[in-house]
N, C-alpha and C positions, 0 to 999 in steps of 0.2 A: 939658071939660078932661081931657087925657091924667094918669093918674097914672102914680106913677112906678114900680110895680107893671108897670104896663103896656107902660112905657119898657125894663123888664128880660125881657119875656114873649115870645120870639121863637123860632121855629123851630129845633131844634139842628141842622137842613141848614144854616142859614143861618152858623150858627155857625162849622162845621165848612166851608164853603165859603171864609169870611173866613179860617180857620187857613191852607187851601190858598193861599190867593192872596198872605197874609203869606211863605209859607214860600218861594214862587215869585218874590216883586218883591224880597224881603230874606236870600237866603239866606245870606251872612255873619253874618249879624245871627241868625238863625233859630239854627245851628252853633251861636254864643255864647251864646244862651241856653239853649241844650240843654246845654251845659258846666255851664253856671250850675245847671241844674237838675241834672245829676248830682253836683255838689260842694256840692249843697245837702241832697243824699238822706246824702252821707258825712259828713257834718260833723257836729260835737257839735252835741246843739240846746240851746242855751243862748242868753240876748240879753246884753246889756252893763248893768249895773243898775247905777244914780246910785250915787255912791260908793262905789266897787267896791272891799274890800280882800281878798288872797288867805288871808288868818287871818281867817275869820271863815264863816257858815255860807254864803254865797253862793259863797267861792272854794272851800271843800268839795262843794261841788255842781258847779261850774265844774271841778276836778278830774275828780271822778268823773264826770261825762257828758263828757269828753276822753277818759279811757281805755275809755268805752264805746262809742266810736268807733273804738277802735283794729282791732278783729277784721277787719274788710275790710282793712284797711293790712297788716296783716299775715300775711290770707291771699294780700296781694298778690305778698308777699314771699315765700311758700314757693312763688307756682305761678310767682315766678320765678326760687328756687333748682332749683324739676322742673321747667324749661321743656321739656328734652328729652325727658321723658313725659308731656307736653301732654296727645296725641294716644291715651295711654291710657283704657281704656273709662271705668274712676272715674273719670281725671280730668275728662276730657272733660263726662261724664255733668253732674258738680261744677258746670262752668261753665256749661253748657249750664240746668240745675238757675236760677243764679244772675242768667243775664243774661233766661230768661224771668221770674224770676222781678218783677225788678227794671223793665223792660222797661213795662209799663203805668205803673207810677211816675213814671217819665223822659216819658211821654207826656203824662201829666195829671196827676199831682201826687204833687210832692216834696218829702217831709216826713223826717225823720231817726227819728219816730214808728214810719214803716211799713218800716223797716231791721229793727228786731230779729229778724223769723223769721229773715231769713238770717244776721243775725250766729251765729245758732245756728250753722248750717249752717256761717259759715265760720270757726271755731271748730275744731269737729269735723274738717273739712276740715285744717287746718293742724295739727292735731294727728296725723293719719292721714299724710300729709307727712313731717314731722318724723320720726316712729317710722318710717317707711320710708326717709328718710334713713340715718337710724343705724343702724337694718340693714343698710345698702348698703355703709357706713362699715367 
């Protein structure tokens, strides 16, 4: 008798063969879950807990991992107050920086966990932004 050890024990060609042929008969489907996956990588990572009130230490935490979410939304925001210095070498660099970085994530797994180095990153970034606005100003 097969265990189920054994039921899980397959070739990762074969694995990665079925990802392709998914991507190819479903590719609607395929797009929306990649979606799913990238609004899964920005999201707070919080779950909904049984009698949820927001005064109390779960909605304090519920707070706080929402605003620790925030720094991509907001560096979304400055690159697109400098959309027209895009194509400058930091900026570019920045993105470029971001979208390899994120990039394996979005492939095979997304977690909210493995955001933080770049939240650094895009932090720093919007604050570099900013002070360069106001200099412009």
């Amino acid at each position: 008798m097969e265990s189920f050890r054994a039921r899980l024990d397959f070739p990762p060609e074969t694995y990665k063969k079925l990802a392709v042929e998914y991507a190819k008969n479903h590719p609607l489907q395929y797009v929306k879950l990649t979606g799913i996956k990238i609004l899964t990588l920005f999201r707070p990572g919080y779950h909904a807990p049984e009698n949820f009130e927001w005064f109390s230490v779960e909605g304090i935490k519920r707070v706080s991992k929402t605003a620790l979410a925030a720094p991509f939304f907001v560096w979304l925001f400055f690159v697109w107050k400098t959309k027209r210095e895009f194509f400058a070498k930091e900026n570019l660099f920045v993105f470029l920086v971001a979208a390899l970085y994120l990039l394996p994530f979005i492939v095979a797994n997304a977690d909210p966990r493995y955001r933080f180095p770049m939240d650094i990153v895009f932090i720093l970034d919007s604050v570099r932004r900013w002070l360069r606005c106001r200099r412009a100003s």
